[in-house]
Structure formats: C-alpha cells, structure tokens
DOVO-443895 format. One record per residue (C-alpha): x, z, y; residue number from 1. Coordinates in Angstrom, 1 decimal. Layout:
REM residues N
X Z Y k
X Z Y NUM
...
END
This chain:
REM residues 113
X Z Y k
5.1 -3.7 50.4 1
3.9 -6.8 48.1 2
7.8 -6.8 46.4 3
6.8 -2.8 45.3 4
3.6 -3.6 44.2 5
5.1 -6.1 41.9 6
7.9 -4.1 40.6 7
5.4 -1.1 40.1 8
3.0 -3.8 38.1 9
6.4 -4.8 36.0 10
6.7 -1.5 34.8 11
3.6 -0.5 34.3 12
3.8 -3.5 32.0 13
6.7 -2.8 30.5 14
5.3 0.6 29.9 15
2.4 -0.9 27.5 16
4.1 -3.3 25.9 17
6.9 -0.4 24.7 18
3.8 1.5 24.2 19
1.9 -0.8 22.0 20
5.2 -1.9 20.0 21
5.6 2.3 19.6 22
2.3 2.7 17.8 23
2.2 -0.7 16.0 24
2.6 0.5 11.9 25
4.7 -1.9 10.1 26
2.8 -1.3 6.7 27
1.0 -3.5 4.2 28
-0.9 -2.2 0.8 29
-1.6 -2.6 -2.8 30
-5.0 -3.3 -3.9 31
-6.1 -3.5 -7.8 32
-8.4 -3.3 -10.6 33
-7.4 -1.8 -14.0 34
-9.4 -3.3 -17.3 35
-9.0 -3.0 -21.0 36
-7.7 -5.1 -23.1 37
-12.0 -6.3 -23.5 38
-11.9 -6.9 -19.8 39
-14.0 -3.8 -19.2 40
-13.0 -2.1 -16.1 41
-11.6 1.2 -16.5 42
-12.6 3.9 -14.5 43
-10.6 7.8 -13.7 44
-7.3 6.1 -14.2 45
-4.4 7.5 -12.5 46
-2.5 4.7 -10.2 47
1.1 6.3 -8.8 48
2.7 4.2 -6.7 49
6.6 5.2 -5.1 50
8.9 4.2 -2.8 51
11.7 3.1 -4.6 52
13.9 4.0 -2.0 53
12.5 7.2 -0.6 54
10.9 9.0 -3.9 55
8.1 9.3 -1.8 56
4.5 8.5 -4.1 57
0.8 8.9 -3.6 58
-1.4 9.3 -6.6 59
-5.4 8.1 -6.6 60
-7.8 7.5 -9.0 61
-9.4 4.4 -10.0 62
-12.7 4.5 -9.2 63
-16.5 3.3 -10.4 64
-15.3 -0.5 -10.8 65
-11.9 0.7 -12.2 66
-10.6 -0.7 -8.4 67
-7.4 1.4 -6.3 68
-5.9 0.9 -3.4 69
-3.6 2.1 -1.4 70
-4.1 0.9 2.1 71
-1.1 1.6 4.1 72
2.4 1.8 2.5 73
5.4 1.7 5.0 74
7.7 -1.9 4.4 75
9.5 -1.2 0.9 76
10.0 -1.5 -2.6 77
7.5 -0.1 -5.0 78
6.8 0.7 -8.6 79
3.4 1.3 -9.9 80
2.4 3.8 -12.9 81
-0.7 3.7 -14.5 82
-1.7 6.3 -16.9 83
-5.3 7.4 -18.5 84
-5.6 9.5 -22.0 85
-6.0 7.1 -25.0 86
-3.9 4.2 -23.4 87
-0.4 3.1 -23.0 88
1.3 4.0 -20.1 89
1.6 1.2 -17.3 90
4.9 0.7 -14.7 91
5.8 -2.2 -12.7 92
8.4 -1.9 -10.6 93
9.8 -4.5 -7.8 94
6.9 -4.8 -5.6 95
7.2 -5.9 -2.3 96
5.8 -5.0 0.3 97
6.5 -7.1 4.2 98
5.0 -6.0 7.2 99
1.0 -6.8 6.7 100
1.2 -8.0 3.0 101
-1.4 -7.0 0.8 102
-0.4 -7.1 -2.8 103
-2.8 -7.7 -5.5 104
-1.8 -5.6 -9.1 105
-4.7 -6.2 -11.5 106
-3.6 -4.6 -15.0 107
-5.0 -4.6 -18.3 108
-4.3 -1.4 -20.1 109
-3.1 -1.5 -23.9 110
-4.8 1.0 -26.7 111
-2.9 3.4 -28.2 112
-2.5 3.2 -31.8 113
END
C-alpha cells in the first residue's frame, strides 16, 4: 500500500512538472522611447516590429511619453520600423531576443527635408 502511494505521488508529480513546463512562454520583449532629433519625445508614432523568420509583426503606437512596447515576443530575430508623417523612416534589424530578455530600442527620429 505505502509503495502505491508513492508511485501515485511520483506521477502526480511528474504530472505538474510536465504541466508547468507546458505553459511556461519562452518569450522576452522590446521596450522603447522614440524622440526627435531636440530630444522631445514623440508621440502617435507607428513601431512594427517582425519576426524575421516567420513574417509575423505587430504594430502599436507610441504613446503620451513617445514610449512602446511590446511585451511578449516568442525567442527570435527581429527588425523594428518606425514611421510618423514628417520624419524619416526608422528599421533596425538583428534584434535578439533569448528567453526572458527585455530589449531596450530608444530611437531618435531624423526630419525630413
């Protein structure tokens, strides 16, 4: 009786632990503030960020304090577009992102002339 207690504790243990490792994200995110070229934060630009493997992208908008983020982006390479009416377009490309990192892309937009 104790020997299938303890086997019925081991995989009810076994159960979690697949269970937890299951549901466990392996993500990370991009955080940033866009300025011009005064240091003045910019606010309504649009921040695209793909997956440079999958195509995939999300789009937000920067917001009050010219800050965006992106909180969870799967493990990957990224590139990051930055557009807003008036200014240069924005791309970097090559950004990492490991399980739990949390990049920080701070740009300063150019003027168009």
């Amino acid at each position: 009786m104790h020997r299938a207690k303890k086997k019925v504790l081991s995989l009810l243990v076994a159960i979690l632990v697949v269970s937890c490792a299951v549901q466990a994200e392996v993500t990370g995110r991009i955080t940033g503030v866009i300025a011009d070229q005064s240091g003045s934060v910019v606010m309504g630009a649009t921040v695209v960020v793909t997956n440079e493997a999958t195509g995939i992208k999300q789009t937000i908008k920067t917001d009050q304090n010219g800050v965006f983020t992106f909180p969870v982006l799967p493990v990957g390479q990224y590139r990051i577009d930055v557009t807003l009416d008036g200014f240069k377009d924005y791309t970097r490309s090559g950004l990492v992102i490991d399980i739990d990192s949390a990049l920080v892309v701070d740009v300063t937009l150019q003027v168009k002339e």
